[in-house]
N, C-alpha and C positions, 0 to 999 in steps of 0.2 A: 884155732885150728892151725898145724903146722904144715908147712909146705911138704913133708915127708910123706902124708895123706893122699898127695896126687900122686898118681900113678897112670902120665900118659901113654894109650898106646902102642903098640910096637909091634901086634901082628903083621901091618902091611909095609911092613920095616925091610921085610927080608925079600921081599917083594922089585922093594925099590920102585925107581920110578920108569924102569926099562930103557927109553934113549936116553943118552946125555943129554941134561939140560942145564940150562943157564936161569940168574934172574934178571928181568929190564926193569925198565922203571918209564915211566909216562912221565913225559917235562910238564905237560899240561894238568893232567886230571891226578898226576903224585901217585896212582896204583902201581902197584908193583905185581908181576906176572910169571912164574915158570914156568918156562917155555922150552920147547925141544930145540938145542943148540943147533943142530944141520937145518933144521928150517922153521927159523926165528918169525916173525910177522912182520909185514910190513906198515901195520898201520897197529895202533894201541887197541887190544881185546875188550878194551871199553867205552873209551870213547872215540875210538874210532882216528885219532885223529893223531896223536904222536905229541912230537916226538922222542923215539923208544932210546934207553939209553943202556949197554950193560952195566950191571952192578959190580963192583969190585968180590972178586971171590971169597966166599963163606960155609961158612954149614949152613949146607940145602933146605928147604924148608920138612918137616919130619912127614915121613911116608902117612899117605892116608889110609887108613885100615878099612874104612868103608865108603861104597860110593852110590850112587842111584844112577844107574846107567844112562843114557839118552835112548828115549824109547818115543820120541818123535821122528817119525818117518818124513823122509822129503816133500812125500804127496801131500802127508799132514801137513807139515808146513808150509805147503803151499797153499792149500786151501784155509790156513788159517791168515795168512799174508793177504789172499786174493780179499779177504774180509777188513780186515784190517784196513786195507786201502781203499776199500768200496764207496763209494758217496760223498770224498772228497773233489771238492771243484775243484780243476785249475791245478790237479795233480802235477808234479814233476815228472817231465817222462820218464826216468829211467825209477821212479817209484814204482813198479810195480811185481808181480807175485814171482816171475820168474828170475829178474833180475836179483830181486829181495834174496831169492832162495839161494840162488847160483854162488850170490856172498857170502851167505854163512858160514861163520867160522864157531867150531864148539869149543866152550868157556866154562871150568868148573867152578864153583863156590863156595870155599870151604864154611864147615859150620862145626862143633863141637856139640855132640852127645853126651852130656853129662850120667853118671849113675853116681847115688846118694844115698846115706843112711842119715835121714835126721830123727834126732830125740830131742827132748826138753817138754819145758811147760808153756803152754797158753794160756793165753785169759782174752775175752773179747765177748762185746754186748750182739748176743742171738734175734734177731728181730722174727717174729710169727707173724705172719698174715689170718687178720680175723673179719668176720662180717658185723657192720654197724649198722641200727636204723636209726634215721635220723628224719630228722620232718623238713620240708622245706613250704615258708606263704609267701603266696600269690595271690595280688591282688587284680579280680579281672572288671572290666566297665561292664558292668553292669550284672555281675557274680558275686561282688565283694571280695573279700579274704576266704582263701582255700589254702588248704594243709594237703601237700603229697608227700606222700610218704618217699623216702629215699635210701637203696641199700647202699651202702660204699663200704669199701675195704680198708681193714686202719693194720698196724702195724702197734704190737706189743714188744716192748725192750725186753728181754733178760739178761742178766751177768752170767758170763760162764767159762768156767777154768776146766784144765784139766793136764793128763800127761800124754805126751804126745810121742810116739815112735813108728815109723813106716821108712820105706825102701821105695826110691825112685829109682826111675830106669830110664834112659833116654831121652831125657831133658834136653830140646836142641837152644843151644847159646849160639850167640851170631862171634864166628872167629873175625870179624872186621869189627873195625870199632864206628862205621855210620852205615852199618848192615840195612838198619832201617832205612836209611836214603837208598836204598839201591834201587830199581826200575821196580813199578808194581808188579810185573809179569815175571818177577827172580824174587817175588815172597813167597809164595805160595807152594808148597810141596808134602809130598808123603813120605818120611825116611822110613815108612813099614817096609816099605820093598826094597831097602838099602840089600849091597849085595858087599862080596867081600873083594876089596880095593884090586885089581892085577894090573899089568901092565899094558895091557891088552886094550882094555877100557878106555885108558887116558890117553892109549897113544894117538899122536899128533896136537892135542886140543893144550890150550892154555891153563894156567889153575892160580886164580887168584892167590897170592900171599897172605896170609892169616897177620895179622895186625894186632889182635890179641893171643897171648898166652896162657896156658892151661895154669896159673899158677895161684897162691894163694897169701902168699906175701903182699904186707899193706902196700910196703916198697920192693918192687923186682930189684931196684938199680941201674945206675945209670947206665944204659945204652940199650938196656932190655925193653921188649916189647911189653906194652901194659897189659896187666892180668883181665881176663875173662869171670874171672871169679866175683867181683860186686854183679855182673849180671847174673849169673850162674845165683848166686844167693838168693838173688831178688826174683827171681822165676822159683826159686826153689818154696821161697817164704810165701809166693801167693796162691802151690799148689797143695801146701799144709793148710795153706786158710780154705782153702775151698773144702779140703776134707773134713776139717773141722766143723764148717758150716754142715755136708752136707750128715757128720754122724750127730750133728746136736737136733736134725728136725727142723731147723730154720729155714725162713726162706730170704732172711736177709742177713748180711753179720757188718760191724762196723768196730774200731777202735780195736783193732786186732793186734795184738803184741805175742809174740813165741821168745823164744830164751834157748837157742837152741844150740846143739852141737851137731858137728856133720864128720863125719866116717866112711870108711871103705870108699870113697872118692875114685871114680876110674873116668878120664877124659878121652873121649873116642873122637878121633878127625873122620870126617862124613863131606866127602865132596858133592855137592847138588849140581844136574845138568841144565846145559843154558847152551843157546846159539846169541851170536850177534852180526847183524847184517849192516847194512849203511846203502844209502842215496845223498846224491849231490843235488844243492841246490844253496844259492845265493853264495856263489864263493865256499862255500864248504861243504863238508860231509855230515850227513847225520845219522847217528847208530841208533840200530831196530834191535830192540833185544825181544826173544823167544826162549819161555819156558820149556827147558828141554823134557819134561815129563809131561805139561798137561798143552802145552803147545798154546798158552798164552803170549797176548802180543801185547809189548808198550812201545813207546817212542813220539816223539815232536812229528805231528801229519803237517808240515809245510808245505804250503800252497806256492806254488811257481810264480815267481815274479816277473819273469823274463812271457811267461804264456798272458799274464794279466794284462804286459803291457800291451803282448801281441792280439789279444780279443779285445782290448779299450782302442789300438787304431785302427781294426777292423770296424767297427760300432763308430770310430768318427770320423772316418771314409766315409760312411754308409751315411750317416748323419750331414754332413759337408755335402753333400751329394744330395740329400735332398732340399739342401737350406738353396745351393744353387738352383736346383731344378725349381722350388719356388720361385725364388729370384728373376729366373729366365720368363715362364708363366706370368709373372706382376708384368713382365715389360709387355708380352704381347698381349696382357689384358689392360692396357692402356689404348688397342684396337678393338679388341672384342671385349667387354669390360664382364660380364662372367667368367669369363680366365682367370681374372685377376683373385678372385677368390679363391679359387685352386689353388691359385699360385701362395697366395696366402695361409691357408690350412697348410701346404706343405711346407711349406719355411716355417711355421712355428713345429711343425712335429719333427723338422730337423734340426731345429735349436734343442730337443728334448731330446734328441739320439744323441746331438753331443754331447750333453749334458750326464747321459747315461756312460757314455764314454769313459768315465772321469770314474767310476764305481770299480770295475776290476780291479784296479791297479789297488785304490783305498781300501777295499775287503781285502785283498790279500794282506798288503802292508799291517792291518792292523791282525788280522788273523794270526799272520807269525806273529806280532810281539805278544798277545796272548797265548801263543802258543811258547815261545820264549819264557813268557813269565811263570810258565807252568812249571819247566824245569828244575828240575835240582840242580846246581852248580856241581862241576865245574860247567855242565854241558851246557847249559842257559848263557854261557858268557859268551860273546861275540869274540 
């Protein structure tokens, strides 16, 4: 296939991007963002955290021709925030729904629509699903040997070729090249209700930099961004195998090879909507990312360390407090000598408040590195 076959693009060209924008660039997390120049971010659209650098001037990233608007309302978001943070102990204060929401800032994501013509031949083994009887013995104390009959489903191989030609349409490829690492709540979307890109739409919000390119060359070149296109192929090759499976009747297929050619190639840029929020806690910030369409939450639920500490010397006030009140009780049960047991029950059950003391601070501490460990880099790094 030659690169002459792509053809990105260019309805939302003329469009543009309405304010003048700029690109920055994250020293930390290396994203790159276009942003509206009069009023730039003050903190990185991802992770939250900087810092943002401008880029040296260039051709702007290419107008997106479709976009899926932000059709989460603030309330939504807030009641999806209020949940999100619900039943965490030891919450950070300013972790919560209205704060979360008041930060929201909106974030696009670009992604690439592919349309395709593939032709060629296949071949690949058709598996049938069939019913077996088989007998299974059992020997029982005092039954002897017995035969139960058994039904199970077995699976017949066949070989099968053929010519292959069909017409895809809107094949989303990830324009970033760790698309996949992105937060679980920025996978999931519907491009059915993609609308057509205006300026309108995007004004004020961020729009990530596409990382991959519509192209189709093995090599772009040096300083070129890398092609989209081995992904684009490989979504393309797995949705010929599934039609292929599903016109042969099979209910399984394996060892699939196509031979194929691809045509009429059109690459559509498709911005997807996203919020991102942040709370502070242990010396920094941590960003809450929200699905701008179905109003999904991800993000690191860190437990406050500074409240842990603060509820473990309450607990060993409380605890010290009654080891002495023991204490005091042993002495004047040296006069009344049943005192002395009181006094005794209570000093050990204030050894056990201390004791308990020592637990806030340990669950949190280890909760965040579990929670840490969860992360995708860069955001898991300290």
């Amino acid at each position: 296939m030659s690169e002459e076959q792509v053809r990105p693009a260019t309805a939302g060209s003329e469009a543009g991007w309405g304010s003048a924008r700029v690109t920055i660039a994250c020293q930390r997390c290396g994203r790159a963002h276009y942003v509206v120049r009069d009023h730039p971010p003050q903190r990185c659209p991802f992770c939250m955290q900087g810092p943002l650098q401008e880029q040296q001037a260039g051709a702007p990233p290419a107008a997106p021709e479709m976009v899926l608007p932000l059709s989460v309302t603030p309330a939504r978001m807030r009641a999806a925030l209020a949940e999100w943070t619900r039943g965490l102990w030891l919450r950070p204060p300013d972790m919560t729904a209205e704060m979360l929401c008041a930060r929201a800032q909106p974030v696009f994501i670009p992604t690439w629509l592919v349309d395709a013509r593939v032709q060629g031949r296949w071949r690949a083994e058709i598996g049938f699903d069939y019913q077996a009887v088989s007998f299974e013995e059992r020997y029982g104390e005092g039954q002897g040997w017995r035969s139960r009959e058994r039904l199970e489903t077995r699976v017949r191989w066949e070989p099968r070729l053929g010519r292959f030609e069909r017409r895809y349409e809107n094949v989303s490829v990830p324009a970033l090249d760790d698309q996949r690492a992105l937060p679980a709540a920025w996978q999931q979307y519907d491009p059915s209700r993609a609308l057509a890109a205006t300026a309108e739409v995007l004004a004020g919000a961020a729009v990530l930099v596409p990382t991959l390119a519509p192209a189709t060359a093995p090599d772009p070149g040096e300083g070129a961004a890398p092609s989209a296109w081995p992904e684009a192929e490989r979504l393309l090759r797995r949705a010929a195998e599934a039609d292929c499976l599903r016109a042969s009747g099979g209910q399984h297929i394996r060892a699939f090879a196509l031979q194929a050619r691809y045509s009429d190639l059109h690459w559509t840029l498709l911005l997807l909507p996203a919020w991102v929020s942040w709370y502070s806690e242990g010396g920094r910030v941590w960003p809450v990312f929200i699905n701008g369409q179905t109003g999904a939450v991800s993000g690191a639920r860190c437990a406050s360390a500074s409240a842990a500490r603060t509820v473990g010397i309450v607990i060993g006030v409380l605890g010290l407090a009654l080891v002495l009140a023991g204490m005091l009780l042993a002495i004047i049960g040296l006069v009344v000598p049943p005192v002395a047991v009181v006094g005794t029950v209570l000093a050990l059950v204030g050894v056990a408040v201390l004791i308990l003391a020592f637990l806030p601070p340990l669950w949190a501490r280890a909760h965040n590195r579990r929670v840490l460990g969860e992360l995708p880099l860069p955001l898991g790094e300290d």
